[in-house]
C-alpha positions in Angstrom: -27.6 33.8 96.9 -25.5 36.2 94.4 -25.0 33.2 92.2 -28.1 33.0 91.4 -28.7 33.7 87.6 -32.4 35.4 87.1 -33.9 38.3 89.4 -37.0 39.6 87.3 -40.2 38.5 88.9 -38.4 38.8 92.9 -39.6 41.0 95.6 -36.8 43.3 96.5 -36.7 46.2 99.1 -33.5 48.7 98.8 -31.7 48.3 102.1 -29.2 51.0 101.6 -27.8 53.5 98.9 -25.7 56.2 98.3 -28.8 58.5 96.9 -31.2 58.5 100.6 -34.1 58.6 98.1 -33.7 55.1 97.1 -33.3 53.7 100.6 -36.7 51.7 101.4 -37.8 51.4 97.7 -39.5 48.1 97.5 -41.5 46.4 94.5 -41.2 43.8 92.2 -37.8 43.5 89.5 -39.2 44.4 86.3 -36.1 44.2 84.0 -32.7 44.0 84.3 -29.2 45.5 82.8 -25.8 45.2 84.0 -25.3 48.3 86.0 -29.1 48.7 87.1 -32.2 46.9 88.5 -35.8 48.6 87.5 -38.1 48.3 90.4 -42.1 48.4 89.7 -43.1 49.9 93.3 -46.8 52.1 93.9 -47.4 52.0 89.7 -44.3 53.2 88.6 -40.9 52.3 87.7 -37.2 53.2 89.3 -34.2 52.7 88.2 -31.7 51.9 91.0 -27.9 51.7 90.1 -26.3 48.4 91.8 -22.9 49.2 92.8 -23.5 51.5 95.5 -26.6 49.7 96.7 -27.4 46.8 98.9 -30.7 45.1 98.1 -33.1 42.5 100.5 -34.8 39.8 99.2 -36.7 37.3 101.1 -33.8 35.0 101.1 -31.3 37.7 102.6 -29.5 41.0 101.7 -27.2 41.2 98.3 -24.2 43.8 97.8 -25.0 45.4 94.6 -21.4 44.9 93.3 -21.9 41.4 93.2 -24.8 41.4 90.8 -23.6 43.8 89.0 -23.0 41.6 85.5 -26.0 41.4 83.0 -28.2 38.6 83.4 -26.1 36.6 80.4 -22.6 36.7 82.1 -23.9 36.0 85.7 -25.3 32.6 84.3 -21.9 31.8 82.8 -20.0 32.4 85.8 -22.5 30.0 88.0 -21.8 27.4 85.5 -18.1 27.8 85.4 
């Protein structure tokens, strides 16, 4: 699944990070940068960093560190 090149508009529930205040956030990917994912959840918007994070979607569970390219690049390297 962590070739997979666009995650705005996906459902995504933080499994596990290093700040415990992140850990269950759940929502809908709003935008996108290389380092972060910003999470609409309850009418407002989080920004959760991906490399120390591990995120669930409803087709399985993604290590931050693997996603962890901007949106561009990640396209690229599923075409290469």
């Amino acid at each position: 699944m962590d070739g997979r090149s666009e995650f705005i508009g996906e459902s995504v529930t933080v499994s596990h990070h290093c700040d415990p205040s992140l850990c269950g956030v759940s929502g809908m990917i709003v935008n996108e940068t290389r380092e972060t994912i910003i999470i609409e959840s309850n009418g407002s918007k989080k920004t959760v960093s991906k490399r120390p994070a591990r995120f669930m979607f409803e087709s399985g569970e993604i290590i931050g560190s693997k996603i962890a390219y901007r949106p561009q690049d990640r396209i690229k390297k599923v075409k290469a």
